[in-house]
N, C-alpha and C positions, 0 to 999 in steps of 0.2 A: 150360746157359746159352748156352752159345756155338751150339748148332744150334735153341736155342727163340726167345730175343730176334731173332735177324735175319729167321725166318722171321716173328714176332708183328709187327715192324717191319712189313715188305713188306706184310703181307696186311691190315694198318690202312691204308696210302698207297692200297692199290687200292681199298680200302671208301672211303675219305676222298675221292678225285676223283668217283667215280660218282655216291655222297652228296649232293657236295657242286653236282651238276649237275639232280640231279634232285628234292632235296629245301628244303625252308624251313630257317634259320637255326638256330630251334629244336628241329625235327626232327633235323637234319643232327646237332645237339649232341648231343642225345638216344641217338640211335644210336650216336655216338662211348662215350658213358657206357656204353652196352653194351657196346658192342665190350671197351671197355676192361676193364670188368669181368669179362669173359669170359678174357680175356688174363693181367689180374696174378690172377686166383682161377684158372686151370691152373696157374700158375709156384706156387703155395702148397701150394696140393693137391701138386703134383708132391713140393715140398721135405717135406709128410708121408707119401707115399705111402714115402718111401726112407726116414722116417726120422732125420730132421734135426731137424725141428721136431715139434713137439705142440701145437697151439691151441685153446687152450679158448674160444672164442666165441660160445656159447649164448644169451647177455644181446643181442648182433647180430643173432641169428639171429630172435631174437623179436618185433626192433623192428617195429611195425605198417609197411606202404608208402602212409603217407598222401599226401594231394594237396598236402597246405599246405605254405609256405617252412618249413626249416629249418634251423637253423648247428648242427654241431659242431664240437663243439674236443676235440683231444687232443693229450696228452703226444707228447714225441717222442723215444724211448729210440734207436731204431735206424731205419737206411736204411728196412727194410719195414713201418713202422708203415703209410702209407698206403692199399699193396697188400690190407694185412692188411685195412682196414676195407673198403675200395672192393667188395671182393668178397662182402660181406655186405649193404650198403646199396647199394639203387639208385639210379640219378638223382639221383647226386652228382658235383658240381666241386668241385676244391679250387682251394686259395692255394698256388702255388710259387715257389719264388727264380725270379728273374729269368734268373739266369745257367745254372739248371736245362731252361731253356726253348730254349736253345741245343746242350743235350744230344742227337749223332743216335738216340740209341735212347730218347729220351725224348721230344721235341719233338713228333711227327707223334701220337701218342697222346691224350698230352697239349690240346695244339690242337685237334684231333679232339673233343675229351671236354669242351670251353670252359671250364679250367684258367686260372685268371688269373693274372697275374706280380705279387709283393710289391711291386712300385715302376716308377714312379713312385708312392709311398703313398696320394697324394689322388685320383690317377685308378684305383689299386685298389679303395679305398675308393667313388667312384661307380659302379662297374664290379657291387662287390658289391651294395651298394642297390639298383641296376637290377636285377640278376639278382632279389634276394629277391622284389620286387614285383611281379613275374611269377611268381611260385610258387617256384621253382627252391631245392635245395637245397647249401649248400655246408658245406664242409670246412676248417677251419684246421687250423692248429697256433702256436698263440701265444706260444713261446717262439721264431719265429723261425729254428732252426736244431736238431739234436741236444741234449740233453743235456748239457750239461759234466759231469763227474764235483765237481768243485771247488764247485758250485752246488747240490747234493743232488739231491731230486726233480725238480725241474726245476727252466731256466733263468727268471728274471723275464718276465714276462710286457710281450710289448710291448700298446700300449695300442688300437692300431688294428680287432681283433677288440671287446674294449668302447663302439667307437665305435660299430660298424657294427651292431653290436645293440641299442644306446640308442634308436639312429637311427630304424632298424626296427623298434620294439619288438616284433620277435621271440627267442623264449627260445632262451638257450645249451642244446643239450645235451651234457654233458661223455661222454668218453670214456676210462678209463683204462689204460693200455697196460703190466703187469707182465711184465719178463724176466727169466731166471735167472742170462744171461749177458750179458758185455758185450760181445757178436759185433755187427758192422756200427754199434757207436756210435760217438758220435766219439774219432776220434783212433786206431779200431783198423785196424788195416793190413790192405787187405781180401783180399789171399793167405792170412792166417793162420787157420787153421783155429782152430776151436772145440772143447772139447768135447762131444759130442752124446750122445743129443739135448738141443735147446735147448728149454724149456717157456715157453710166452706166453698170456697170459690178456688178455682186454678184456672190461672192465666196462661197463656204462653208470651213468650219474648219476642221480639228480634234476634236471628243469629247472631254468636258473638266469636269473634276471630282471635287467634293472635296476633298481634302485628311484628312482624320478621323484625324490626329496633327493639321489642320488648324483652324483659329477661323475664324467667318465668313468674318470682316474685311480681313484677309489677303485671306482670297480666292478671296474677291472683289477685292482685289490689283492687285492681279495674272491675275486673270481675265483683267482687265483694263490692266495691263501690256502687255497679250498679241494682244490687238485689238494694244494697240499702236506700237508693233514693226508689226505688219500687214500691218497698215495701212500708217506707218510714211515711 
């Protein structure tokens, strides 16, 4: 970590100004999506290649690369659920904390990759609409933050991901993230080693719609309800 991340950093900044001189807005993002993708799937690969982990992602591996908007949503067990998918799915942005975006071995990637920030909520919220209506595919995680342990399968579902898919009437696809350990969730102190290896699986779903009777609360519900009979 310490001689992959600073190197992966540096050599995003120099793709990102070149890019960002010579190419269109779109493009320039596109490219970042690569890049990126290229970056957190060595860092994965690497963690099985030694042995650490074992990921069963086959359900990913299968998804077609179509051209149309698409939103997923998944659980959020541990730190690298994102990585985990990014590297199987192309020409994907996600949704990250605000204060993640401040992060120096995060930020330049990220930005790079046109990662939008949770909040201000109503200009995430436009932010996402624009993007889908341009084709563009994005990433949540709608419980906002880790897992709590105290919450079960997952934390409540904020309601902002049920908006943006109302809106758009394009289909959720769910993502389901199973780990054996509770390495990098919240609350684990991140020196502390695990025992290994750690085994991770992600499923995909069935599309999930809104239904034109629902107000968005109860779609969030719906939604929430089904990660937890998934996952419980």
């Amino acid at each position: 970590m310490a001689i992959y991340w600073p190197s992966c950093v540096l050599l995003i900044i120099v793709i990102c100004i070149i890019s960002s001189i010579f190419q269109s807005k779109e493009n320039h993002r596109f490219l970042g999506q690569r890049v990126l993708r290229r970056t957190l799937g060595g860092f994965i690969t690497q963690l099985e290649w030694i042995g650490m982990i074992r990921v069963d992602d086959n359900d990913l591996k299968r998804h077609p690369d179509s051209p149309e908007p698409l939103i997923f949503a998944c659980n959020h067990p541990a730190l690298w659920d994102a990585p985990l998918i990014i590297r199987r799915i192309p020409r994907l942005s996600g949704i990250m904390k605000a204060e993640l975006l401040a992060n120096p071995l995060l930020t330049h990637g990220a930005r790079f990759a046109g990662f939008l920030p949770n909040s201000p909520r109503m200009t995430m919220i436009r932010a996402s609409l624009e993007r889908l209506s341009i084709g563009e595919r994005l990433l949540f995680f709608p419980e906002g933050t880790r897992t709590r342990e105290e919450n079960g399968a997952v934390n409540p579902f904020r309601p902002g991901l049920a908006l943006i898919a109302k809106e758009s009437g394009i289909p959720i696809i769910p993502i389901f993230i199973r780990q054996d350990s509770p390495y990098l969730r919240k609350g684990w102190p991140i020196i502390k080693m695990p025992d290994l290896p750690i085994t991770i699986s992600l499923n995909l779903g069935e599309p999930i719609r809104a239904l034109p009777e629902e107000t968005v609360r109860e779609f969030s519900e719906r939604l929430e309800a089904i990660f937890r009979k998934e996952l419980e």
